[in-house]
DRENTIRO-879845 format. One line per 8 residues: number of its first residue (from 0); their letters; for each residue x, z, y of N, C-alpha, C. Coordinates in nm, 4 decimals, always signed. Atoms other than C-alpha are relative to their C-alpha. Layout:
<pts>
NUM = A = X/Z/Y/X/Z/Y/X/Z/Y; ...
</pts>
This chain:
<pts>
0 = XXXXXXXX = -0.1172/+0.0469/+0.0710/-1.8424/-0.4622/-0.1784/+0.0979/+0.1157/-0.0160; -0.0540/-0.1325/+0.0386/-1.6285/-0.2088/-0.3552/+0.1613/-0.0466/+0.0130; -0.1396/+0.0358/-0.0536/-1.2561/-0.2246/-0.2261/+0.0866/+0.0010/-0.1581; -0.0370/+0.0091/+0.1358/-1.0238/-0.3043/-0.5330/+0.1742/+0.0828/+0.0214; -0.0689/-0.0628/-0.0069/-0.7281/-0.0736/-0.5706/+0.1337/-0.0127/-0.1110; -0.0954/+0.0592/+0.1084/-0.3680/-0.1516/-0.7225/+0.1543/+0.1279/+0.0732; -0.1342/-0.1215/-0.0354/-0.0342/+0.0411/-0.7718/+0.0996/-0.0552/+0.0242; -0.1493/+0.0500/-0.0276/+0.2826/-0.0255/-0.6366/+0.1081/+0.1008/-0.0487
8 = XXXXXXXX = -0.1448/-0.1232/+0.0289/+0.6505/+0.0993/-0.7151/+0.0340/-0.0361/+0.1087; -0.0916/+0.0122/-0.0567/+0.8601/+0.2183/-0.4496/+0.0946/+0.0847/-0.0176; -0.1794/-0.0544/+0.0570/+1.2162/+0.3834/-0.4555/-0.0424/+0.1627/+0.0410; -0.0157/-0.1950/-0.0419/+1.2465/+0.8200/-0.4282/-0.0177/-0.0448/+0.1468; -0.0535/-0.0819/-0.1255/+1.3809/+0.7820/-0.0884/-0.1362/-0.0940/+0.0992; +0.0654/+0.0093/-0.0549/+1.0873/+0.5627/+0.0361/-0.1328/+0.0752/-0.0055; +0.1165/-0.0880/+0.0320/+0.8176/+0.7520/-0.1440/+0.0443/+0.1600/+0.1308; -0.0302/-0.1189/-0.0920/+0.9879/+1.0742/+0.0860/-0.0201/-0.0300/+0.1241
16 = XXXXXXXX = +0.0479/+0.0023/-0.1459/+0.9673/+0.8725/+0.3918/-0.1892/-0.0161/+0.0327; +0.1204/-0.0131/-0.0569/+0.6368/+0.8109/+0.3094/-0.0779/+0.1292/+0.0435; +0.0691/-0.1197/+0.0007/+0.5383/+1.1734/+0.2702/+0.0281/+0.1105/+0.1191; -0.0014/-0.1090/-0.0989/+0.6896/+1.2905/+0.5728/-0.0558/-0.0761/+0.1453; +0.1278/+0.0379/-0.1515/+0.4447/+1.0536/+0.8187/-0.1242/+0.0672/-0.0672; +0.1622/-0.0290/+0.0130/+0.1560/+1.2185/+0.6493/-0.0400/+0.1017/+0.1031; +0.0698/-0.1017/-0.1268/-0.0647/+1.3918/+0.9514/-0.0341/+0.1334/-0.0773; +0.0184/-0.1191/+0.0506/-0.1511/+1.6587/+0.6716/-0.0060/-0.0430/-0.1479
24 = XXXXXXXX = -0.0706/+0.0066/+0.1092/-0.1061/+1.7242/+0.3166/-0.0799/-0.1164/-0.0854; +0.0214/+0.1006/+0.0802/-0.4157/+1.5355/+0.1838/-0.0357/-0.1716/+0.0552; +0.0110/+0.1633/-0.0196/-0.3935/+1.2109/+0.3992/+0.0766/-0.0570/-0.0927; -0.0657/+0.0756/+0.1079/-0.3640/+0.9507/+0.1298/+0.1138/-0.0871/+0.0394; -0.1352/+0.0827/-0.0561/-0.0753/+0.7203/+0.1501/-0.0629/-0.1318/+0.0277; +0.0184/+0.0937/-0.0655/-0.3115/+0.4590/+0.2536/-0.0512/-0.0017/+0.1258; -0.0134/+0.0669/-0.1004/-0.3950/+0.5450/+0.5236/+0.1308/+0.0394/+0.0785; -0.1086/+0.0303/-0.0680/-0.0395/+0.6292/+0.6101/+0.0286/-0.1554/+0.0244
32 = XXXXXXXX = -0.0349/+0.1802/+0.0301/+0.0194/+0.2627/+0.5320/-0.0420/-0.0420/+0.0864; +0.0920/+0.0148/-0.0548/-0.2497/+0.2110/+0.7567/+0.0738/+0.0162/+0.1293; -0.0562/-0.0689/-0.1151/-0.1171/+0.4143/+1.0764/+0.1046/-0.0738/+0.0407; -0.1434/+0.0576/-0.0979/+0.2144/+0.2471/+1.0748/-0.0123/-0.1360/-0.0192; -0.0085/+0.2268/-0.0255/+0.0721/-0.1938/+1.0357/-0.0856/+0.0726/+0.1484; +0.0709/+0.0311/-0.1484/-0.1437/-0.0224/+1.3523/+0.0712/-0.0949/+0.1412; -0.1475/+0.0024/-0.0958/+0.1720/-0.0329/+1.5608/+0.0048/-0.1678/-0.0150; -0.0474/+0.1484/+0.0036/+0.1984/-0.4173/+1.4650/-0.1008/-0.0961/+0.0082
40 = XXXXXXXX = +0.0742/+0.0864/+0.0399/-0.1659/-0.5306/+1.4768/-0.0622/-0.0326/+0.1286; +0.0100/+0.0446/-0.1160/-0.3125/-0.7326/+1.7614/-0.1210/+0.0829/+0.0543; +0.1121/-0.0585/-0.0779/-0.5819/-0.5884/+2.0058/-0.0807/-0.0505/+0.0180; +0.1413/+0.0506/-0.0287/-0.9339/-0.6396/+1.9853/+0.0022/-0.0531/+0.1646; +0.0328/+0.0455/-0.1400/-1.0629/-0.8498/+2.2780/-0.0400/+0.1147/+0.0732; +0.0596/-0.0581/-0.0071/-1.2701/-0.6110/+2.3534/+0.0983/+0.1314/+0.0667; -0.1113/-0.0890/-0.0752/-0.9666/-0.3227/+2.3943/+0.0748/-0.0374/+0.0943; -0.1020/+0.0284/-0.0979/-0.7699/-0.5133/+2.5972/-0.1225/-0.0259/+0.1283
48 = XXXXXXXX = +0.0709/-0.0336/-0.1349/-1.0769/-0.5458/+2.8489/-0.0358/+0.1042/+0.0629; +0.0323/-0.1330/+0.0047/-1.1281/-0.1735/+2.8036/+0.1096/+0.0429/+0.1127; -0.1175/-0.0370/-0.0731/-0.7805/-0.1301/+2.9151/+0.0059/-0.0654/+0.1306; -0.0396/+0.0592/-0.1261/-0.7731/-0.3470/+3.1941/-0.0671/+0.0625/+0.1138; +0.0917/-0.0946/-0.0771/-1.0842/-0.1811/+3.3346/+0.0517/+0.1489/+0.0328; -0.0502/-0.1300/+0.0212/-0.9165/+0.1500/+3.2804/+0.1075/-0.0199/+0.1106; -0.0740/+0.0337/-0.0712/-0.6039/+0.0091/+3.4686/-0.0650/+0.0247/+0.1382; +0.0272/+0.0028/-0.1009/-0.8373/-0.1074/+3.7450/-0.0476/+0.1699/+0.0798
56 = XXXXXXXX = +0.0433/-0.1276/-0.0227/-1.0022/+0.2483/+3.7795/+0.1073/+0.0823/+0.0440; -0.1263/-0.0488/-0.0947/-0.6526/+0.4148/+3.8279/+0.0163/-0.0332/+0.0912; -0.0162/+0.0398/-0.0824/-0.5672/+0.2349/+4.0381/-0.0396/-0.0008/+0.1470; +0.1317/-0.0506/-0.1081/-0.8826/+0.2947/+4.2786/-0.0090/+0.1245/-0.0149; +0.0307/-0.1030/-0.0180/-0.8504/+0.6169/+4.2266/-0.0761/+0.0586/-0.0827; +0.1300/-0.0396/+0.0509/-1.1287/+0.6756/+4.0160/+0.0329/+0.1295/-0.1452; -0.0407/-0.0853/+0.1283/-0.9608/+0.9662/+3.7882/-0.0313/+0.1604/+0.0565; +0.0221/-0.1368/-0.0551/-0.9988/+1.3536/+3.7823/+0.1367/+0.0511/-0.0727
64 = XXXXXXXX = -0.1036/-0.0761/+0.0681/-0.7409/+1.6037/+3.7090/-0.0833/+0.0724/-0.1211; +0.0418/-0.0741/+0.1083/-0.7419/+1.8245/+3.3953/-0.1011/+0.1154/+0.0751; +0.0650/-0.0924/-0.1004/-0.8462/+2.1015/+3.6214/-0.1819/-0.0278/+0.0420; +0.1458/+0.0666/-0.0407/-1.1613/+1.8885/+3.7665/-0.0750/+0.0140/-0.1104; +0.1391/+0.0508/+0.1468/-1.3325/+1.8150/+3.4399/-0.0336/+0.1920/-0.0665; -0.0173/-0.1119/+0.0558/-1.2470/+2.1789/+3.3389/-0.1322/+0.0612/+0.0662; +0.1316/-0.0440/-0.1195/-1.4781/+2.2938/+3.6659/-0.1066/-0.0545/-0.0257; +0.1250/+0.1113/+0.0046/-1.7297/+1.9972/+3.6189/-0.0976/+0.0338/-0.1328
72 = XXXXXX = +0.0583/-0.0097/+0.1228/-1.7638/+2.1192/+3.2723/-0.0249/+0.1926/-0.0577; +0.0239/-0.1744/+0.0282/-1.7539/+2.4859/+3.3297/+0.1019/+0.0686/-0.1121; -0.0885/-0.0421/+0.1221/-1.4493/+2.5616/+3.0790/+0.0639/+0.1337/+0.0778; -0.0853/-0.0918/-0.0844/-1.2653/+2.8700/+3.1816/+0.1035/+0.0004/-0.0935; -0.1587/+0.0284/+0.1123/-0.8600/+2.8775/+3.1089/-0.0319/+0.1261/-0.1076; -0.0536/-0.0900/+0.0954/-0.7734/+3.0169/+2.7897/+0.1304/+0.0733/-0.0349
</pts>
């Protein structure tokens, strides 16, 4: 199914706010549009069990420092 695409008007000064959330020059303005309903859209089941698990793991300890993974993974500082 081919997504159907339509134009909107908005004012100078919103078209400017839109152009100064863009992450780089050619992110389109949808998915700016995109980026900022994230902020308002509910959480997969699925993430919020992710997170909770994640929670529990802190909690127990179960984390490494930056440092650790650096060693574990053989990185040397840059």
């Amino acid at each position: 199914m081919m997504d159907m695409a339509t134009t909107i008007q908005v004012s100078d000064s919103l078209l400017r706010e839109l152009k100064s959330k863009k992450m780089h020059e050619k992110e389109s303005y949808e998915e700016v549009i995109w980026d900022l309903l994230e902020d308002t859209m509910e959480l997969s089941e699925e993430t919020k069990q992710d997170i909770k698990r994640s929670l529990k793991e802190i909690k127990q300890g179960k984390t490494l420092t930056l440092d650790e993974v650096k060693r574990r993974l053989k990185i040397k500082n840059v």
